[in-house]
N, C-alpha and C positions, 0 to 999 in steps of 0.2 A: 499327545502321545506320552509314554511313562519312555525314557531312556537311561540306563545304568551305563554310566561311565568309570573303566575301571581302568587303576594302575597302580601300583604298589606305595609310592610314594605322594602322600597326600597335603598338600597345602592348609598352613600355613606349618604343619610339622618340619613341611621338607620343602626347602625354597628351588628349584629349578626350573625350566620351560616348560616342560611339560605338565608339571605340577598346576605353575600360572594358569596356562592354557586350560585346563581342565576346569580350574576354579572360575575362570571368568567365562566360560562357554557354559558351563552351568547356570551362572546368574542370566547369560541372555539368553539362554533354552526358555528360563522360569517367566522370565519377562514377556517371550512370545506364546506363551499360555503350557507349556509344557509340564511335566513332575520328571524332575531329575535326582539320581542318584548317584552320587561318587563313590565308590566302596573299593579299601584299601584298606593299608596299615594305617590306619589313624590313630592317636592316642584315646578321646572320645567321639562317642555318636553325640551328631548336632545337625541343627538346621543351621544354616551361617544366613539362609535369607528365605523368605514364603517361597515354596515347591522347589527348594534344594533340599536334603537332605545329607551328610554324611556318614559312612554306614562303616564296620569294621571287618574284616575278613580276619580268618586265623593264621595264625604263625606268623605273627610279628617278630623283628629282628633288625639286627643293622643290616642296610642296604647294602651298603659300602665295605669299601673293605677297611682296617685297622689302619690305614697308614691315609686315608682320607682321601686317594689317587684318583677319585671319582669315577670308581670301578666297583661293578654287582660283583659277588661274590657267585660263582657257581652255586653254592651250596641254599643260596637266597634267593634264586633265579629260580630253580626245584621247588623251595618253601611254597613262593607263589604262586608255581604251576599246583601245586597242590590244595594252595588255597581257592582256585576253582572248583575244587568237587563242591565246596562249599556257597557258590554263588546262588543264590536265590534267580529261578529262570522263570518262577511262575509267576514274577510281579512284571519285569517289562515289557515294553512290545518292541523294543529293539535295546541291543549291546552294541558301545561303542566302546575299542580299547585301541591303544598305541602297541603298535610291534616290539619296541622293546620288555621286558629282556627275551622275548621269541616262545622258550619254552610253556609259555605257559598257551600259547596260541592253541597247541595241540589239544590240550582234553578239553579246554575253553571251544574251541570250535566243532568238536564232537556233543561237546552237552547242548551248544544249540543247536547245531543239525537233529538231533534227538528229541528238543524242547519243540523245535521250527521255531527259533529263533531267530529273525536275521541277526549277524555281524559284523557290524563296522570296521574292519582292523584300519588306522590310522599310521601310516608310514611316518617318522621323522627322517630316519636316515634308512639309505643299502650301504651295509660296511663292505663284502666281497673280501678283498686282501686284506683290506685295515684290521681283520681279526690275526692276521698275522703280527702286526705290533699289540694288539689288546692282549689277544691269548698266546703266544710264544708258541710253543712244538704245537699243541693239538688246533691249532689255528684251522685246519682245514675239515675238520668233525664241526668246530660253528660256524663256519664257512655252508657247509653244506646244511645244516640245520634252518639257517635264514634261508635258502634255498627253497627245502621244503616249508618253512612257513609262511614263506611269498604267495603260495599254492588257497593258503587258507584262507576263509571270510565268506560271507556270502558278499560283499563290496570290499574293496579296498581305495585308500584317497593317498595322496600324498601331499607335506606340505608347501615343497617347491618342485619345481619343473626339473631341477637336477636327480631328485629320489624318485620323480615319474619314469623319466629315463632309465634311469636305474633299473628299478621294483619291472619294467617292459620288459627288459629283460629277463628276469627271474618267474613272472604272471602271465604268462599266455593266454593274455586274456585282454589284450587291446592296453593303451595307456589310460593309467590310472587316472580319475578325475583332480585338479588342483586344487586343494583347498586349506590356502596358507591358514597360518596364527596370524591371531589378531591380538589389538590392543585395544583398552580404553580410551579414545581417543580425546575426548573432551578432558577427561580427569589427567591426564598426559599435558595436557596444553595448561589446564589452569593451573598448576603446580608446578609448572618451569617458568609460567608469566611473568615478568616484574622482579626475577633475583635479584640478588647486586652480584659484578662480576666478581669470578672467581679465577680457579686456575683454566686457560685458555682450553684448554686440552683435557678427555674427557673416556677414561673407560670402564666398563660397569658388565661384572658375569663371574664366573669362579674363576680363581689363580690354578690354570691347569695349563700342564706343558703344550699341548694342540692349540691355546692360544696364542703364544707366541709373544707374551708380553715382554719377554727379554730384547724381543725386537725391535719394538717401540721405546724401553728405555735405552738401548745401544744409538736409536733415532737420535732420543730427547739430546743425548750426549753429544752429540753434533752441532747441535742447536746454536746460535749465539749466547755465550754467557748474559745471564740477565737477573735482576735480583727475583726473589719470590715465586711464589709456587705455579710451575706449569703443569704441572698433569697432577687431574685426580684419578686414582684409582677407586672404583667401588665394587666390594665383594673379596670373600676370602677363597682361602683353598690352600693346596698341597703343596704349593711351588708360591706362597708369601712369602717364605724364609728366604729363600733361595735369591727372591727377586728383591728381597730389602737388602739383603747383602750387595746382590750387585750393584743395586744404584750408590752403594757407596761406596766400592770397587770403581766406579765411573765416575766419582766426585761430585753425582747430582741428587744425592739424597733430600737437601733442602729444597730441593726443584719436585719433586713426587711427594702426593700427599696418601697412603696409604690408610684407606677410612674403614675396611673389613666389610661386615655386612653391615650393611643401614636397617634397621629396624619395620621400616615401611617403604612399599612402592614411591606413596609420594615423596618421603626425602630422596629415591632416586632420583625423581626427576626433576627436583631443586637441584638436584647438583647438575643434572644436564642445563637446567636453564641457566645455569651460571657461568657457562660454558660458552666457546666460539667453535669446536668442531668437538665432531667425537672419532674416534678412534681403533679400529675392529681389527687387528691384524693377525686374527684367527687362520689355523691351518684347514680345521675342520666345523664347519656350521651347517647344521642340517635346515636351518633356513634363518635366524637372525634376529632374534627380538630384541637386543640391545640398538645395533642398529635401526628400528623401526622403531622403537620408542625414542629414540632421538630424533628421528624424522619429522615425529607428532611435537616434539621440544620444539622445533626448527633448528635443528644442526644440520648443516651438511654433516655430513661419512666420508671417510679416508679410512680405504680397507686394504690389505693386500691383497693380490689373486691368489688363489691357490684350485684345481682342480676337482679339491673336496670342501668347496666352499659354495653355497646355495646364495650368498651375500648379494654378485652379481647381479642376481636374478631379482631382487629386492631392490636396492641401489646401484641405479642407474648410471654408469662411468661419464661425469660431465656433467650430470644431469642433478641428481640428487648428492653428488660427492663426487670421488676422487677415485680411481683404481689404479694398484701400486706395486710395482714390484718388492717381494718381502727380500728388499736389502736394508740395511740400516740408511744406507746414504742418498739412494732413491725416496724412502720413507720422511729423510728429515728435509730434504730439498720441498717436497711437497707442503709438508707441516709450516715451514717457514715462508713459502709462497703463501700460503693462503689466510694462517693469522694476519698478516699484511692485508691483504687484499681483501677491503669491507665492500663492494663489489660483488666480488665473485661468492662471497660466502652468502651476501644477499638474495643471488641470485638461485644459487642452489636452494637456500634456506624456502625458498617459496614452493621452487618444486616439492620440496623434500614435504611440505607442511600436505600440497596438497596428491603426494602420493601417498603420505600415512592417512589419510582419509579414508580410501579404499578398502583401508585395514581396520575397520571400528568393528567390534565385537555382536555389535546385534547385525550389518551385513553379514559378516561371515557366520554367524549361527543361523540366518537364513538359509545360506548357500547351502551347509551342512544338513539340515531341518529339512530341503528335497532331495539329498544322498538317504537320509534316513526313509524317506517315503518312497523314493526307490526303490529301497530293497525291501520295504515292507507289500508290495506290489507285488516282487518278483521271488517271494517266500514260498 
């Protein structure tokens, strides 16, 4: 089947999860005999592998907003809803796109009901209130907007059991089908293989306030003083400044190795392999691929709980990791139990190796590949 996968920000332009996801659900679309199309704001049109293609939509622009807060712009959220009148609807035989940023859901899911197109819409998160901290006073106009876009699709999926819940809410229309992100499983594993150790400690995603990484170095700071570098940080963002100040406001600057972004996947996952746990003390996770790629490294996870956190549902309390109250002193007591204890990290390490299994990219583009013939059925 031909399937256009669409979303504003396109890989390797734009490095985020969604981005990921898109890029490697394509390559194993291609591989299960498929012609796939990602079309977005990309710089150029390319093929990156046989039956991918990458294609451009109009009104390219910054995503984000000026100050890098890892916030759409209203005005770029429009852009892209516009850039749907633009989508070529005579080439697939099914559209897959992610709900975010919503508005563009609307004339997108009129031009396929018009085409008889099915579409996919693909849940990451249901925000609800949390538009109230994103968007300030008009918080309850996108509030209600994700409301009615919950409405649209001819399918909707979600990718963890927390934004099923959710999105049931909002879709009267029964519970959403599950169908997490995945990862490279193989290429995960042989590229954390054989590191030599590093700093113990281990976290990798954007520097944005909802992760909480102020939390984890207020931890580290409790820690036993000890020479040499305990935690790596990997990836940049909006709150580095903020967070390299602190750690020297806490006296453990030379303990934090602050590496920005890594140029390729695989040096992420050298740095996981170099690693004794990883580290996720996220407020908000629509479902967790730092996490899960450490799983396939063999780290156990030590996550904090939080309500707006999918993590759980991924990593297993006990089982694949650790679940933690987000206090600094509950989070270091943990940390320091478990770098000790070769043990217990062994032993999660195994579940953990064979729960990221489940999560290998040609399964899950199977699973998604009878969503798609679903709704090409019920067109």
């Amino acid at each position: 089947m031909k399937v256009l996968i669409l979303y504003d920000c396109v890989y390797p332009e734009s490095i985020g999860g969604v981005e990921h996801r898109n890029h490697h659900l394509a390559l194993a679309l291609a591989r299960r005999g498929h012609e796939v199309r990602l079309s977005g704001w990309a710089t150029h049109a390319r093929s990156p592998a046989p039956g991918v293609e990458v294609t451009i939509l109009p009104g390219q622009g910054p995503i984000r907003d000026g100050e890098g807060a890892g916030r759409r712009r209203l005005r770029h959220a429009l852009s892209w809803a516009r850039a749907m009148t633009s989508v070529d609807l005579a080439w697939p035989d099914v559209v897959e796109t992610a709900n975010i940023p919503h508005a563009h859901l609307f004339p997108l899911a009129t031009r396929c009901r018009i085409a008889r197109r099915p579409l996919v819409v693909t849940w990451h998160e249901v925000w609800g209130r949390y538009w109230r901290d994103y968007a300030g006073l008009p918080w309850r106009a996108f509030a209600f907007a994700e409301r009615l876009a919950a409405r649209l699709g001819t399918v909707a999926t979600a990718v963890s059991p927390l934004t099923a819940e959710r999105l049931a809410r909002l879709r009267p229309r029964g519970l959403a089908p599950v169908i997490p992100n995945g990862i490279p499983v193989a290429a995960v594993a042989a590229a954390a293989a054989g590191q030599s150790a590093g700093a113990p400690l281990v976290y990798a995603g954007r520097l944005l306030a909802d992760k909480r990484l102020d939390l984890l170095l207020r931890a580290l700071a409790l820690l036993p003083a000890v020479e040499g570098r305990w935690l790596a940080v990997v990836g940049d963002g909006p709150e580095r400044s903020r967070l390299e100040a602190l750690a020297g406001e806490l006296g453990i600057a030379g303990r934090v190795d602050f590496l920005g972004r890594l140029p390729e996947p695989e040096d992420v996952w050298r740095r996981l392999g170099a690693a004794r746990l990883a580290v996720q003390p996220s407020r908000r996770e629509g479902f967790g691929l730092f996490p899960l790629e450490a799983m396939a490294a063999g780290l156990p996870v030590v996550y904090c709980s939080s309500p707006d956190s999918a993590v759980s549902s991924l990593v297993r309390d006990g089982i694949e990791g650790v679940e933690v109250a987000p206090e600094p002193e509950a989070l270091a007591a943990v940390l320091a139990r478990l770098v000790r204890d070769d043990d217990a990290r062994a032993r999660m390490a195994t579940a953990a190796v064979a729960r990221a299994a489940d999560h290998d990219w040609d399964a899950i583009a199977a699973r998604l590949e009878g969503v798609f013939a679903g709704a090409l059925a019920s067109r």
